[in-house]
N, C-alpha and C positions, 0 to 999 in steps of 0.2 A: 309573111313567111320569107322574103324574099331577104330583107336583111340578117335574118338568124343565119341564112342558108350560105349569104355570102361570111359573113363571121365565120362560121364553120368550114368553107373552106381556105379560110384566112388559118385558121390555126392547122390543119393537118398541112399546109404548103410550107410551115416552118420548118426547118431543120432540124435533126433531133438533135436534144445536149448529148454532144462527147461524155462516155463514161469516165469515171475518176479510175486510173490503170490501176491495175491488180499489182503489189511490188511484195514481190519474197526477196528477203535476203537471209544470210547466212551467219552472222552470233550475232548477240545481244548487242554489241557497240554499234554495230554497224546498222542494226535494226534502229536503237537510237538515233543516231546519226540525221539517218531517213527519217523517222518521226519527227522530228526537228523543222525539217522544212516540208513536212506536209499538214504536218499542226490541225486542224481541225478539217480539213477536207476529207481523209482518212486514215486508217494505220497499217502499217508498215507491217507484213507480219514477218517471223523469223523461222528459220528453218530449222536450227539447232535448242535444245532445250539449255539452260543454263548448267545445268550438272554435265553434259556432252562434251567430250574433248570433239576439240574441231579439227585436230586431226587426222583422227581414225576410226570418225562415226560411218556406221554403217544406213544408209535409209532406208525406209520402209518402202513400201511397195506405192503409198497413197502418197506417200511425201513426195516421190519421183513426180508422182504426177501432180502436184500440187507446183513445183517446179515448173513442169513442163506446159501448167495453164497460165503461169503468170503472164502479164502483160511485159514484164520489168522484173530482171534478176539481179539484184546489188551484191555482191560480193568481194571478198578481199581481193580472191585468184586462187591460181589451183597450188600457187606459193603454200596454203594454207591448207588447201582443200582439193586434195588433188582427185578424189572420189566424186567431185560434184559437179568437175567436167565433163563428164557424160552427158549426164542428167540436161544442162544446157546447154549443151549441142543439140540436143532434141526438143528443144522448148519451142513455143510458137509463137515466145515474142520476143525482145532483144533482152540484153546481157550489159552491166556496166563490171568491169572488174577491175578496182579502187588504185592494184597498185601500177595499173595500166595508165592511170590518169596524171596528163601532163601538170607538172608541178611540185607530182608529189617526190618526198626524199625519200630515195632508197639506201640499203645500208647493207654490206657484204656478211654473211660469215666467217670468220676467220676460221681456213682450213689446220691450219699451224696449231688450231688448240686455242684455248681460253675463251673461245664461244662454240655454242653446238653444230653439228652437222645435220638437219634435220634429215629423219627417216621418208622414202617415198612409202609411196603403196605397198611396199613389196618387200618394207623393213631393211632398203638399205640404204646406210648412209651418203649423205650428198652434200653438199655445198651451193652456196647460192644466193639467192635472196634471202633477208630475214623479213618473214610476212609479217611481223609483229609490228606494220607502221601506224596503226592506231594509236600508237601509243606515243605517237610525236602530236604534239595539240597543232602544230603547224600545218601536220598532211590531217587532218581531221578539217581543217579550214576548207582545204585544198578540196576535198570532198567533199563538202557543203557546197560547194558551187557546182562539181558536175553534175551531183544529184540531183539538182534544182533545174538546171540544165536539160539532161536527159528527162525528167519530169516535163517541164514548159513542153519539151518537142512532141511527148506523148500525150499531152496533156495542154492544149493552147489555152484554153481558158481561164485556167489555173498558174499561168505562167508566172504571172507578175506577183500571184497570193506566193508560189512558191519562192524567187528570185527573194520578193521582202524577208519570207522568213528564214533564209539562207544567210540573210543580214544579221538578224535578230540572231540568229544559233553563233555567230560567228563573233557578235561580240560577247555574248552569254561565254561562249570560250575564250577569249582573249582575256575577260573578268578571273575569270578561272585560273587562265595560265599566270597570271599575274600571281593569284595566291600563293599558287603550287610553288613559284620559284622564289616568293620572300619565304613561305615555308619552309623549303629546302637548303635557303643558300647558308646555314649555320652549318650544314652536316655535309657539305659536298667534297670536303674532305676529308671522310670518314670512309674508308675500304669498307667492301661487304662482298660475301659472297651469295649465290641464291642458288633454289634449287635448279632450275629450268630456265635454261638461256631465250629468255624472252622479255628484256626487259632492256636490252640494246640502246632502241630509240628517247623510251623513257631516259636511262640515266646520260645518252649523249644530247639532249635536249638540256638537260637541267643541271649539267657540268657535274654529273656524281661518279664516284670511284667505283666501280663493277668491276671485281678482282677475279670472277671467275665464276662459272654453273658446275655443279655437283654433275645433272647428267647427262649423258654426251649426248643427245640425243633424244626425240621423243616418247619411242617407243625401245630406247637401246638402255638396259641397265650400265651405268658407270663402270669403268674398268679400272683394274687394279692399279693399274700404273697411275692412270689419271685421279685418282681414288688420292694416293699417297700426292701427288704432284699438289694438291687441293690442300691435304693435311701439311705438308711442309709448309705451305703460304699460313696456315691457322696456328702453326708452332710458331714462327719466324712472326708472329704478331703481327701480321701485315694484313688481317682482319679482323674488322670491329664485332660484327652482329653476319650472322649466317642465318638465312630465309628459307622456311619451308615456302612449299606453296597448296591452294587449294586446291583439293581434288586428287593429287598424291599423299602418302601415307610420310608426317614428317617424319618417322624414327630414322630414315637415313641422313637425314640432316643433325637431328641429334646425337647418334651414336660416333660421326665421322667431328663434333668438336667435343665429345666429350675428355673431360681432360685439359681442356686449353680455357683462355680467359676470355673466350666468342661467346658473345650471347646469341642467344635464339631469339630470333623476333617471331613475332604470329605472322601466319599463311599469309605471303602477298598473293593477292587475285585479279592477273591480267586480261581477264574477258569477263568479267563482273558477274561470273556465275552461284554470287549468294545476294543479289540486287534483280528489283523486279522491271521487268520489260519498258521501255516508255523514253521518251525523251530525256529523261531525268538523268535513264542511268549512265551516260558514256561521262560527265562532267563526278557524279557520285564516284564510277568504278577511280578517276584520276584522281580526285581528291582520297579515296581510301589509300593511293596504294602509296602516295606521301605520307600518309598520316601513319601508316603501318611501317614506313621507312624512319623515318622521325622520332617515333617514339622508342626504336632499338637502337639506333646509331648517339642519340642524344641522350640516352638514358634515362629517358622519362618514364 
């Protein structure tokens, strides 16, 4: 008996395995992102559905608290989501917020006009940061490393599984960015206008001519002056192709060049909300939204 007994309190003397942290983040790329470097240990889940504007979702009641039990909250910032800083104020375990993290490039809105003013909570217009830096393949690197990071300290055991595959995400992206910009660099002379001024980092990444957003704002219809300011740039030919986008209704995009020799490209989609959740999607959302810029501006 005597050996079973000491065996047996050999095993209950060990220390228990650290759990794998609980990570909520907030849209699809981001969720990506994360899944990226935690690869087979666990998944990432996300907070927003794909059809949700991440601007002016409202949560549920289970959702808050779903939030509030993560171990690890990933998100842009309240740049984005200004509704979700509550929510992780009252969390019961830390917060990483993307555009907080050093390295990454920020990029102003121009209050002067010809980029949007994003709406707060409370529908009025503001100036500021443009939260759309996902969309620079650079600060998506930049983020693969905090994440991994912030990961390893919650998480020691897994540190090194997660740091490796922070590696591996980072050249899978740089593969990427490569395509995206032999892709692009035929048409990076080619003006466009789009609907929704979120598309900033993308085209000053990839040297493209972004002549202007239909509307001023997230939640603010277009205004008449600015309206006409738009249409004088699509008479004056000093636009190619004019972009709806997904999730708003294109008929104002179509109706504001009809008449002129802009063509309509199909829906660009900058938070990959017609793509399914997973690591897959932040490298898919970048590659569509070239391929959907390409195929209008080049005439294909």
């Amino acid at each position: 008996m005597r050996p079973a007994i000491l065996i047996s309190a050999a095993l209950f003397a060990l220390p228990a395995a650290a759990e794998v942290p609980e990570v909520m983040t907030d849209i699809p790329a981001v969720q990506s992102l994360a899944a990226m470097v935690m690869g087979d240990i666990a998944t990432p889940d996300v907070l927003l559905d794909p059809s949700a504007s991440a601007h002016s979702y409202q949560m549920r009641p289970s959702e808050a608290r779903a939030v509030q039990r993560a171990d690890l909250v990933i998100w842009v910032g309240p740049e984005l989501t200004p509704w979700l800083d509550r929510a992780i104020a009252g969390a019961q375990g830390t917060s990483l917020a993307l555009l907080e993290t050093d390295g990454t490039h920020l990029r102003e809105f121009d209050a002067e006009g010809g980029e949007e003013a994003h709406d707060d909570a409370h529908g009025h217009a503001h100036e500021g940061t443009d939260p759309h830096a996902w969309l620079d393949p650079a600060n998506a690197e930049v983020w693969l490393s905090a994440i991994a990071e912030e990961l390893g300290s919650l998480d020691p055991e897994n540190a090194a599984a997660y740091s490796a595959n922070a590696d591996t995400a980072r050249g899978t992206i740089r593969a990427m960015d490569a395509r995206i910009g032999e892709r692009l660099a035929p048409v990076t002379g080619r003006p466009f206008i789009v609907y929704h001024e979120a598309y900033g980092y993308f085209a000053e990444h990839y040297g493209l001519t972004l002549n202007g957003a239909i509307a001023e704002g997230d939640a603010a219809q277009p205004g008449a002056a600015h309206l006409a300011e738009i249409r004088d740039l699509l008479e004056a030919g000093e636009v190619v192709c004019a972009f709806p986008e997904a999730q708003h209704d294109p008929k104002p995009v179509e109706v504001l060049v009809e008449g002129t020799n802009v063509r309509v490209g199909a829906p660009l989609d900058p938070t990959g909300s017609r793509l399914h959740d997973g690591p897959g999607l932040y490298v898919a959302l970048m590659e569509n939204l070239a391929e959907t810029l390409v195929e209008c501006l080049s005439g294909e």
